[in-house]
C-alpha positions in Angstrom: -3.7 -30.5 3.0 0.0 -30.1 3.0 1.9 -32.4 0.8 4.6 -33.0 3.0 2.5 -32.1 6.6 3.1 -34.9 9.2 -0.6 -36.1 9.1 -1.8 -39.5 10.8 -0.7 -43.0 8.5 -3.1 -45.4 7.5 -3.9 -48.2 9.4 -1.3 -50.7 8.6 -1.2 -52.7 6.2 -4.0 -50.8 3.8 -3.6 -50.8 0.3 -4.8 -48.0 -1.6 -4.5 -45.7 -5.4 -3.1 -42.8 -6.4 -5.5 -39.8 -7.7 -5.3 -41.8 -11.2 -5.9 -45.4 -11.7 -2.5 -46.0 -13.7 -0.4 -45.2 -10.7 1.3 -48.0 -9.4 -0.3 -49.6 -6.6 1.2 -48.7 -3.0 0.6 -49.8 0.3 1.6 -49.7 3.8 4.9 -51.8 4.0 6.0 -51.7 0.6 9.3 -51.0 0.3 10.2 -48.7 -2.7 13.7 -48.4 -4.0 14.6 -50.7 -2.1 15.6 -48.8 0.9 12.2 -46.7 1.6 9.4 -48.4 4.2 5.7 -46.9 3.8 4.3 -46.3 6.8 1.8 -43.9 5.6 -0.1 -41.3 3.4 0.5 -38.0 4.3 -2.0 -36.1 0.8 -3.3 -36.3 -2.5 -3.6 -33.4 -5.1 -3.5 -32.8 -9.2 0.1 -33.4 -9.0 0.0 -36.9 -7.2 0.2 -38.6 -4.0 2.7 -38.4 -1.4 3.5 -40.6 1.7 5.4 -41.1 4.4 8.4 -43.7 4.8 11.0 -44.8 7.2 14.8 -45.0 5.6 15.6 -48.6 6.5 19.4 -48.1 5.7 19.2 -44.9 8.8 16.8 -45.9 11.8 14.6 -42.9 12.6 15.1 -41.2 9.8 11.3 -40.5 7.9 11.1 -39.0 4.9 8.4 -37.8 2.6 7.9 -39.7 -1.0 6.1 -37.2 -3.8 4.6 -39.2 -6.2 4.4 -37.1 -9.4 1.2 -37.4 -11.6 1.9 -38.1 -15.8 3.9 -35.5 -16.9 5.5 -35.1 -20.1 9.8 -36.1 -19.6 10.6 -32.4 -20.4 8.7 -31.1 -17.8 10.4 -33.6 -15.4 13.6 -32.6 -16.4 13.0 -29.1 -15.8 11.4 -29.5 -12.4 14.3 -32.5 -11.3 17.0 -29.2 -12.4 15.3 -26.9 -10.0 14.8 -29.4 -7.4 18.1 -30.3 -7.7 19.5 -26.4 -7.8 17.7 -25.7 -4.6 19.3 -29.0 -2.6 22.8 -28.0 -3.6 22.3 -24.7 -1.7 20.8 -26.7 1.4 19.0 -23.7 2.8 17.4 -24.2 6.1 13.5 -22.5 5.8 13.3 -24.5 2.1 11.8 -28.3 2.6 14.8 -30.1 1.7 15.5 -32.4 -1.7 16.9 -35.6 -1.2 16.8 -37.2 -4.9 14.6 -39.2 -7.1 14.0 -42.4 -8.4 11.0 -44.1 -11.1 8.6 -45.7 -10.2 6.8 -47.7 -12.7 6.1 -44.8 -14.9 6.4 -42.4 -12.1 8.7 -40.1 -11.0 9.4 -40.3 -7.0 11.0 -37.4 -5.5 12.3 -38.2 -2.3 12.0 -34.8 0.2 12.8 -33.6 3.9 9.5 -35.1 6.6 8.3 -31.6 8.1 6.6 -33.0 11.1 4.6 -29.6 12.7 2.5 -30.1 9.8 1.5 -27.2 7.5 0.1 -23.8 7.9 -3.1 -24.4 6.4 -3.6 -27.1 8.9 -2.6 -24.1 11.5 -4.9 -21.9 10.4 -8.0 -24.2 10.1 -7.2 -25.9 14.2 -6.7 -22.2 15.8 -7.8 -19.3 13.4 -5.9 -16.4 12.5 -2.4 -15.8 14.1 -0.5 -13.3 16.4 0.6 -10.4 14.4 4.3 -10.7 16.2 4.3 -14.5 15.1 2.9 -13.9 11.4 5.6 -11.0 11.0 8.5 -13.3 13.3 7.5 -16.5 10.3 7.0 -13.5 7.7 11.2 -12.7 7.8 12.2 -16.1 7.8 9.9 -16.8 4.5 10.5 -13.0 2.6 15.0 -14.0 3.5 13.6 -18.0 1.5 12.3 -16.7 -1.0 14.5 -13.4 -1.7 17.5 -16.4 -1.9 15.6 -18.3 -4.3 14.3 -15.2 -6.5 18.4 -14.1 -6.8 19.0 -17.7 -8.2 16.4 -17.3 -10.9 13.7 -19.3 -9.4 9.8 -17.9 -9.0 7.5 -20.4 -6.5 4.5 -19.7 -8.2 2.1 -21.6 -5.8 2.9 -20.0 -2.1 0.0 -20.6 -0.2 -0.5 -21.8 3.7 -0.6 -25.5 2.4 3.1 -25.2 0.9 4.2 -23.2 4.1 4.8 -26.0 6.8 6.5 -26.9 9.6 9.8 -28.8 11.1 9.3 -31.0 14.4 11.0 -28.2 16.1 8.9 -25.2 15.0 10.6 -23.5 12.4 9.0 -22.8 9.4 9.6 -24.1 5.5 8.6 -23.3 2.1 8.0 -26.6 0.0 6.4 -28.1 -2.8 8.5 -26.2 -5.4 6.4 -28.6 -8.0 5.1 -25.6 -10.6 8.4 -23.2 -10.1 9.0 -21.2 -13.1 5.6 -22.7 -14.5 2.5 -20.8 -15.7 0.9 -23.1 -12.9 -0.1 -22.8 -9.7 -3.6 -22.3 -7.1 -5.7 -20.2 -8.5 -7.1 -18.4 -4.9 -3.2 -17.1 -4.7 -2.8 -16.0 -8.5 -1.9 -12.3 -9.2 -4.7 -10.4 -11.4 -1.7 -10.6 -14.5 -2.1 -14.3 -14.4 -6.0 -14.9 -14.9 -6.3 -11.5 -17.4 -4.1 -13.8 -19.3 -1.5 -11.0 -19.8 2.1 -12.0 -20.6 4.3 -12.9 -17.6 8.0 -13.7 -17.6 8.0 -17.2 -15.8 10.9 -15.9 -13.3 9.3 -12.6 -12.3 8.8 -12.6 -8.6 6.1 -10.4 -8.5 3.7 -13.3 -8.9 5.1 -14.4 -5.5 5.0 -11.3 -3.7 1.3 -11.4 -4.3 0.9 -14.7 -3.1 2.4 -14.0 0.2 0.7 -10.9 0.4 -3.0 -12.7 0.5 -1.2 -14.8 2.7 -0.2 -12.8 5.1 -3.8 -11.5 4.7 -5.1 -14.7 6.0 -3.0 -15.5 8.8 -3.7 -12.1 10.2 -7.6 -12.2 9.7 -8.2 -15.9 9.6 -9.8 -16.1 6.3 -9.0 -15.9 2.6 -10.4 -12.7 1.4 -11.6 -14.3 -1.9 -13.3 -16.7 0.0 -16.7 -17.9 -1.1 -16.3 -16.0 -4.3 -17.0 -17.1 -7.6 -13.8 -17.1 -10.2 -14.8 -13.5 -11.9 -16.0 -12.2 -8.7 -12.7 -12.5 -7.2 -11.1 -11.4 -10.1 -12.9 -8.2 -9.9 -12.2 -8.0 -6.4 -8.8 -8.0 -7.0 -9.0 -5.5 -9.2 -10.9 -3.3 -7.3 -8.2 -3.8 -4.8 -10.8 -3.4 -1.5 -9.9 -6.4 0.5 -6.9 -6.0 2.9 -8.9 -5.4 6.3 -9.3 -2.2 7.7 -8.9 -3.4 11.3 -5.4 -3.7 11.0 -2.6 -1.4 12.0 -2.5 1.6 9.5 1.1 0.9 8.6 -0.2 -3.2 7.6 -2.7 -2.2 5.3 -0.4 0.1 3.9 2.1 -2.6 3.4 -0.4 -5.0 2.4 -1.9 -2.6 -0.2 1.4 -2.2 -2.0 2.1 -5.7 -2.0 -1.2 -6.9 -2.9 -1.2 -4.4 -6.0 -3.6 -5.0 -8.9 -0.9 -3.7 -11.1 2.7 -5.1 -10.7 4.5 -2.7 -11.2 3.2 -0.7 -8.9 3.9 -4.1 -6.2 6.9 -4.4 -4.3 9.5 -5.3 -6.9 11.7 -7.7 -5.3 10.8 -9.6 -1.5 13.4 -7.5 0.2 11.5 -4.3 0.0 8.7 -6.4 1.0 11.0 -7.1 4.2 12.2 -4.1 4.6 8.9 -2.3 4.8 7.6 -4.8 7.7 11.0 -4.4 9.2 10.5 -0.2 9.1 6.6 -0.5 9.4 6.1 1.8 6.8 6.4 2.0 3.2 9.4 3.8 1.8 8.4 6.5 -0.7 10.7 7.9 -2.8 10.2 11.5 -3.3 11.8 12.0 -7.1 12.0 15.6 -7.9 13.3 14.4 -11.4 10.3 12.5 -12.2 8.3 15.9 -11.8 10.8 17.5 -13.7 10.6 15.3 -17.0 6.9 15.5 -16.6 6.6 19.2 -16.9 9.3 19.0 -20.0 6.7 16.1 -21.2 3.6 18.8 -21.0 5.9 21.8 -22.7 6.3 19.1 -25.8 2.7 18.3 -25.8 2.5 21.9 -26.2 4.5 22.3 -29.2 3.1 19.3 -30.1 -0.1 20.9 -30.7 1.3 23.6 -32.9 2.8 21.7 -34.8 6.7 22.2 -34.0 7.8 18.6 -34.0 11.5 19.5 -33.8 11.0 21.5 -30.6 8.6 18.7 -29.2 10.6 15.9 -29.7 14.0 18.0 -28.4 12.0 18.6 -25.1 10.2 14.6 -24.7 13.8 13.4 -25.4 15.3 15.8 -22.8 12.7 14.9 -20.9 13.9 11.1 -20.8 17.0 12.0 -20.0 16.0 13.2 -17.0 13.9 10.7 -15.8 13.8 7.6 -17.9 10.7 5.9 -16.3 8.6 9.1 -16.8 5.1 7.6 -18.6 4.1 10.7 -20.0 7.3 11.5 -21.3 7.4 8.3 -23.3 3.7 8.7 -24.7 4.7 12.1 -26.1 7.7 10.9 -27.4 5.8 8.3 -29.3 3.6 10.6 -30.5 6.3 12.9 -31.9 7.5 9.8 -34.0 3.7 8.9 -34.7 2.6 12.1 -36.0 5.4 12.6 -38.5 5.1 8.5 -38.9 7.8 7.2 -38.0 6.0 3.9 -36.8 9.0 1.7 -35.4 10.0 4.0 -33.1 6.8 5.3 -31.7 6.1 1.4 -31.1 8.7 1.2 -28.8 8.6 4.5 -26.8 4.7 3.4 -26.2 5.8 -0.2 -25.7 8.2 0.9 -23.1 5.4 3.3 -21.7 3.1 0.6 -21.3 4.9 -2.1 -20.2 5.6 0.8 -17.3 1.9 1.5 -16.3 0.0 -0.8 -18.7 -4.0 0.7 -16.8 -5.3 3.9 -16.6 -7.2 4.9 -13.6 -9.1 7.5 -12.1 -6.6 6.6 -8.5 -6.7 10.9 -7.8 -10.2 11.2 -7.7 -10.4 7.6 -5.1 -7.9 8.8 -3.4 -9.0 11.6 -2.4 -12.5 9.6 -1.8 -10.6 7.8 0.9 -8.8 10.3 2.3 -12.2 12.3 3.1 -13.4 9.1 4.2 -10.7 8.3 6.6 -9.5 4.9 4.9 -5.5 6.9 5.0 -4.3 3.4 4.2 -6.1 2.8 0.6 -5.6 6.7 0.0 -1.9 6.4 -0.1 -2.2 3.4 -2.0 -4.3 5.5 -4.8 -2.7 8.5 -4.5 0.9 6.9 -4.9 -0.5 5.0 -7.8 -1.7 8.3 -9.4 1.5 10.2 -8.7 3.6 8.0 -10.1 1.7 8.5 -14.1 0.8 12.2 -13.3 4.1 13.6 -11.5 3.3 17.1 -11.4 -0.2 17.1 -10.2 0.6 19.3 -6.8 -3.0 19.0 -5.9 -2.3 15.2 -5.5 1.2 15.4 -3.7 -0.6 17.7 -1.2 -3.4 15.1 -0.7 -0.4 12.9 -0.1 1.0 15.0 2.3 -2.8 15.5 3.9 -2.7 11.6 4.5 0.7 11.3 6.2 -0.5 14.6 8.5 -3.9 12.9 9.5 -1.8 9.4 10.0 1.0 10.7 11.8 3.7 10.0 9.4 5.2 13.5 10.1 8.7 13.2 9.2 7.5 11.4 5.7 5.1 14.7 5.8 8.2 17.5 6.2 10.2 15.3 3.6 7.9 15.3 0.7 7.0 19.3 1.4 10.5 19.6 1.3 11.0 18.1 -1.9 8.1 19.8 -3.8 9.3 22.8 -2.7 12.5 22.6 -4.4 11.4 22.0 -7.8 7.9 24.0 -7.7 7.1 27.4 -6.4 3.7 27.3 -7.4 1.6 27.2 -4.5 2.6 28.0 -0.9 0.4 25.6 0.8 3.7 23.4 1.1 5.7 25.7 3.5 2.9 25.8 5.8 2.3 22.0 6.0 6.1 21.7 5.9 5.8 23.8 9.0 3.0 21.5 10.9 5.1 18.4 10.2 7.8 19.9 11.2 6.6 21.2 14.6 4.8 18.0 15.2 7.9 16.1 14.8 9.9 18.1 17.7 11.8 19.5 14.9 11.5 23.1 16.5 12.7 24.0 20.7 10.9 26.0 22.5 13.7 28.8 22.2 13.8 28.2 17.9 9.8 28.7 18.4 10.2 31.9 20.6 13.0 33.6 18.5 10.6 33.2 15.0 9.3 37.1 14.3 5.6 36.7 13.1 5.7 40.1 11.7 8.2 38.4 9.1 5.9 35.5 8.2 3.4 36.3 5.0 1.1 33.1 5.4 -1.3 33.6 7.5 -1.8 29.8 7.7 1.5 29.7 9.3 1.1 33.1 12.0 -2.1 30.4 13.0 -0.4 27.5 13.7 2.9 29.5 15.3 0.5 31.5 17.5 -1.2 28.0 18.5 2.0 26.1 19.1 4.4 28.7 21.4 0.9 30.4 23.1 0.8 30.5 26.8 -1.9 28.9 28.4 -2.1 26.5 25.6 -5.3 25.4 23.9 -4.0 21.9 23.5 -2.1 19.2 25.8 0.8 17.3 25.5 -0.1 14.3 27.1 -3.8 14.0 26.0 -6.5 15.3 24.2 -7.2 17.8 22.5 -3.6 17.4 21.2 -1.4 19.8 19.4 -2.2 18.4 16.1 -6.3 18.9 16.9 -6.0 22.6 17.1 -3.0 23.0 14.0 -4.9 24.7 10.7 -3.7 22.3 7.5 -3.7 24.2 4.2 -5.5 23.2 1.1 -3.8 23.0 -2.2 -6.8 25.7 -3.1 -6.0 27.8 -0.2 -2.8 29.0 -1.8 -3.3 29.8 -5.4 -4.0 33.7 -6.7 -5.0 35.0 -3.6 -3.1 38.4 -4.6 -5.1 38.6 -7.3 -8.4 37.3 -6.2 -11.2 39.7 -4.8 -11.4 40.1 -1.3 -14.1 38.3 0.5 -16.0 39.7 3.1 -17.0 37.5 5.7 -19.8 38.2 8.5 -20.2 36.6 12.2 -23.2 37.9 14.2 -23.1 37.1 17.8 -24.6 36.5 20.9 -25.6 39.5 21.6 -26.6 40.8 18.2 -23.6 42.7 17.3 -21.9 41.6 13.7 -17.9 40.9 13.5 -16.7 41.5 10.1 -13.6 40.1 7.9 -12.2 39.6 5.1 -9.1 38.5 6.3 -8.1 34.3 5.1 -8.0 32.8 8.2 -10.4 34.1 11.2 -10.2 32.2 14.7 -12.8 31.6 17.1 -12.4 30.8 20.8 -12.6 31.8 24.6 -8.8 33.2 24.1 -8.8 37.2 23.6 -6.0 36.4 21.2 -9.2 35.1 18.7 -10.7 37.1 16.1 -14.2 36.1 16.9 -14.3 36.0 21.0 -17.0 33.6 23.0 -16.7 34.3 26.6 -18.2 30.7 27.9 -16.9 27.6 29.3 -18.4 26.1 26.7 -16.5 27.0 24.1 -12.8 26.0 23.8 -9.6 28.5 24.3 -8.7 27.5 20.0 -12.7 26.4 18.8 -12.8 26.9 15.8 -11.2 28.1 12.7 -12.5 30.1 9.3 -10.9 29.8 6.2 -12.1 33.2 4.0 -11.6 33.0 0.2 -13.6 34.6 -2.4 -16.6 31.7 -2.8 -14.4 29.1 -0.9 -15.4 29.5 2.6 -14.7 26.8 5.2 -15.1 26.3 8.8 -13.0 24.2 10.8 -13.8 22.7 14.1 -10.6 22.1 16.1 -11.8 19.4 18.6 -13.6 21.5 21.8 -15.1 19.5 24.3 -18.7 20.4 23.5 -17.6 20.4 19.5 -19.9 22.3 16.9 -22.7 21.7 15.2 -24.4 23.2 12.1 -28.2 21.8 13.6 -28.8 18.6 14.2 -25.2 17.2 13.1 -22.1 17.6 14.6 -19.1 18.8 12.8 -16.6 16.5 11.9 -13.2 18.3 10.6 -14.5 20.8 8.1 -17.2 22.0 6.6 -18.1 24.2 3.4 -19.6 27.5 4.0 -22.2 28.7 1.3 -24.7 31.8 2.4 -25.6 32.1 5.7 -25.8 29.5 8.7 -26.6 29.1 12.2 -24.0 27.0 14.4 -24.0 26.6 17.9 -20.1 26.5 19.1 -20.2 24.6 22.5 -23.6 26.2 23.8 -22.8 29.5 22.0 -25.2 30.7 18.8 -23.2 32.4 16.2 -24.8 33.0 12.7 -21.9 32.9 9.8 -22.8 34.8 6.4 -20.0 33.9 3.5 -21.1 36.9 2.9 -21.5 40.6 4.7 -24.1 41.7 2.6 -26.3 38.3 3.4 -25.9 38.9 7.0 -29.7 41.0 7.0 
């Protein structure tokens, strides 16, 4: 229950204790301070009591008297400053601070009446909440709290019982009671807090978290610890598996980020939490420097390893000055120092590493889990998290890049090709899915499209998807499905390395009729189009059906959403499939038999 929620008074004239029995004894019609009526209890809790009262010196006026628990003086000087700090700014969504006054042994802080009750008690009478109304009360909290974080002051208990409401509906934070303190309710805590690790008492992180599993409930109705023991939510949190997957995409993006098992990988202040809710995305910064410094980083871990500490330690320290946050650049710049021991500064490149990235992870490798899996949402979250220790992994930005594609996050897509394209020219993959982002996001006219010579194009990922987008009749519609996107050929980081050097794989089709189709060309198309490689004359089959990717034992079949689909026997196919021998696949009503190989095709 809300400590300062307008709940129902006793009956008059009941006397009753506070949670201990040294607390003065208060009832209904005593008058305290001389100037403050009880007319009624409004909660209980490990702080105290608090009740309602009637200022006698200003009819009408009711007012809400927290009854503080023991607590040492120093404490209560602390908490009276930051009681008193917020009240001189007088902000309108923070439950307002009147004064205080003793009480026998007890302090009495004297605090605004919110009258719509709390958000707990919301949430508990009606269930879960409106998205629009959780985002509309969302702003209104993230600009509270982003005021109070800029004058050095951390909540450290938000939670729907502190979140409460005026008589005319707007909403308030209260109960600033454990601000700046290692306190607070458990169920909200961020994972730093119960591993025990250290946390700087003003670091607003903690809060960020808080709100997030807040925001959490009021969409879904329910804590997502809920019913959990105290180590099986920690490891829940860890695990990081509980923002709901019914939600909007871009909200368990959001919520993922904010929710964070490790902080610094969170939303660093509540305004990018804001912003991100306002732009319904999270912003990722694309920082070529970062991939820079890493690839200095693995040059000096290089030298490192023959033993030419002079060279290593030049190349981690230009590193650095590239890109100051860069992990690995750190670690190998506290090796350099380690190895020829000098011990103080090694402590403090690794300190600085650590307190950057203090876990390791496998996040790549879960990622790309998800991303197979369809759960986009927790894939970005993994893959940004990997990313941001291993910079230069390209395999990983393109499984990035694979997420925003699938999503639809096209212009995020184009910009992050763009950007690895600049500093990397390892793998061509990028300019084709630069390409698909870009011609999914309008970012091409029809007359840009029709001026583009084919012959001049060396990808032949690329002649695909050109040839798909400006054909005439189209295999795809604009208004409905299959959509452009469905029939567009997306290039795997694999797909583009060595294949000048790698030997030619011959790949077989044999058809209908019993005649064989041969290629060894990387991408073979199959469809009712005459414009296809492989033709199937039926209406079965779709004008774009189907697509082969042909490397040297990497062969992959793509099914680009026909009406009647494929299916390799029993089970349709989803996306993509991995080719290995020889296998029979019905293509709308069509049998074809594919051999990875000519020579299996018997």
């Amino acid at each position: 229950m809300s400590v300062l929620a307008g709940q129902s008074a006793l009956p008059g004239g009941e006397g009753f204790r506070g949670c201990f029995q040294d607390v003065p004894v208060i009832a209904i019609g005593n008058k305290l301070d001389g100037k403050y009526l009880v007319v009624g209890r409004l909660g209980s809790g490990g702080f105290g009591e608090v009740f309602l009262a009637e200022d006698v010196a200003i009819p009408g006026r009711q007012l809400a008297l927290k009854v503080l628990s023991a607590k040492s003086a120093g404490d209560h000087g602390d908490l009276i400053w930051e009681m008193r700090t917020l009240a001189k700014f007088n902000h309108p969504a923070i439950v307002g601070f009147h004064h205080h006054f003793q009480h026998g042994d007890r302090l009495v802080l004297v605090m605004e009446f919110c009258a719509g009750g709390s958000l707990h008690d919301r949430l508990d009478a009606a269930g879960p909440v409106t998205q629009d109304e959780v985002f509309r009360w969302a702003a209104v909290l993230f600009e509270a709290m982003a005021f109070v974080h800029d004058k050095g002051i951390v909540h450290h208990d938000i939670k729907p019982a502190n979140i409460l409401f005026s008589q005319d509906g707007g909403i308030k934070l209260g109960d600033f009671g454990v601000a700046n303190r290692d306190g607070g309710t458990r169920r909200y805590m961020a994972p730093e807090m119960l591993l025990g690790e250290a946390v700087t008492r003003t670091d607003p992180r903690v809060d960020i978290y808080a709100l997030a599993l807040t925001l959490i409930e009021m969409l879904s109705g329910e804590h997502p610890f809920e019913g959990l023991s105290p180590a099986d939510s920690l490891k829940r949190r860890i695990a990081h598996d509980f923002v709901p997957r019914d939600l909007p995409r871009w909200v368990q993006d959001i919520l993922l980020r904010a929710s964070h098992p490790t902080p610094e990988l969170r939303f660093q202040k509540m305004a990018d939490f804001a912003e991100a809710i306002a732009a319904k995305h999270v912003p990722y910064v694309f920082d070529g420097k970062r991939i820079k410094a890493h690839a200095l980083a693995e040059k000096a871990e290089a030298q490192l390893l023959k033993k030419k500490w002079k060279a290593a330690e030049n190349l981690a320290s230009h590193a650095l000055r590239v890109c100051p946050e860069s992990t690995m650049a750190l670690v190998v710049a506290g090796r350099c120092h380690l190895m020829v021991r000098r011990t103080r500064q090694a402590r403090e490149y690794l300190s600085r590493a650590l307190g950057i990235n203090p876990r390791m992870h496998v996040q790549k490798e879960l990622g790309w889990l998800n991303l197979e899996e369809g759960n986009l949402p927790t894939a970005i979250s993994l893959l940004g998290d990997h990313l941001d220790r291993n910079a230069s992994d390209f395999e990983a930005w393109n499984l990035l890049l694979r997420c925003f594609f699938l999503s639809g996050r096209y212009e995020a897509g184009e910009k992050l090709a763009q950007m690895v394209m600049r500093v990397s020219s390892a793998n061509e993959c990028f300019r084709n899915n630069r390409f698909v982002c870009r011609l999914l996001n309008d970012g091409y006219s029809a007359r840009e499209l029709a001026d583009i010579d084919a012959t001049e194009i060396v990808s032949p990922f690329i002649v695909f998807n050109l040839t798909v987008a400006r054909e005439s009749p189209s295999s795809w519609q604009a208004d409905g499905p299959p959509f452009l996107r469905d029939k567009l050929l997306f290039q795997e980081y694999g797909w583009g390395l060595g294949r000048s050097s790698a030997k030619l794989n011959t790949l077989a089709v044999r058809m209908p009729d019993g005649s064989a189709f041969e290629s060894a060309a990387p991408v073979i198309s199959i469809g009712k189009l005459a414009s296809n490689d492989v033709v199937l004359a039926s209406p079965s089959v779709s004008r774009r059906h189907a697509v082969i990717v042909n490397f040297a034992n990497d062969v992959w079949l793509h099914d680009l959403g026909g009406n009647f689909g494929t299916r390799l026997g029993e089970d349709r196919v989803s996306g993509r499939i991995h080719l290995d021998g020889v296998h029979k696949l019905l293509m709308g009503r069509v049998s074809v038999e594919i051999a990875a190989q000519s020579n299996l095709l018997v």
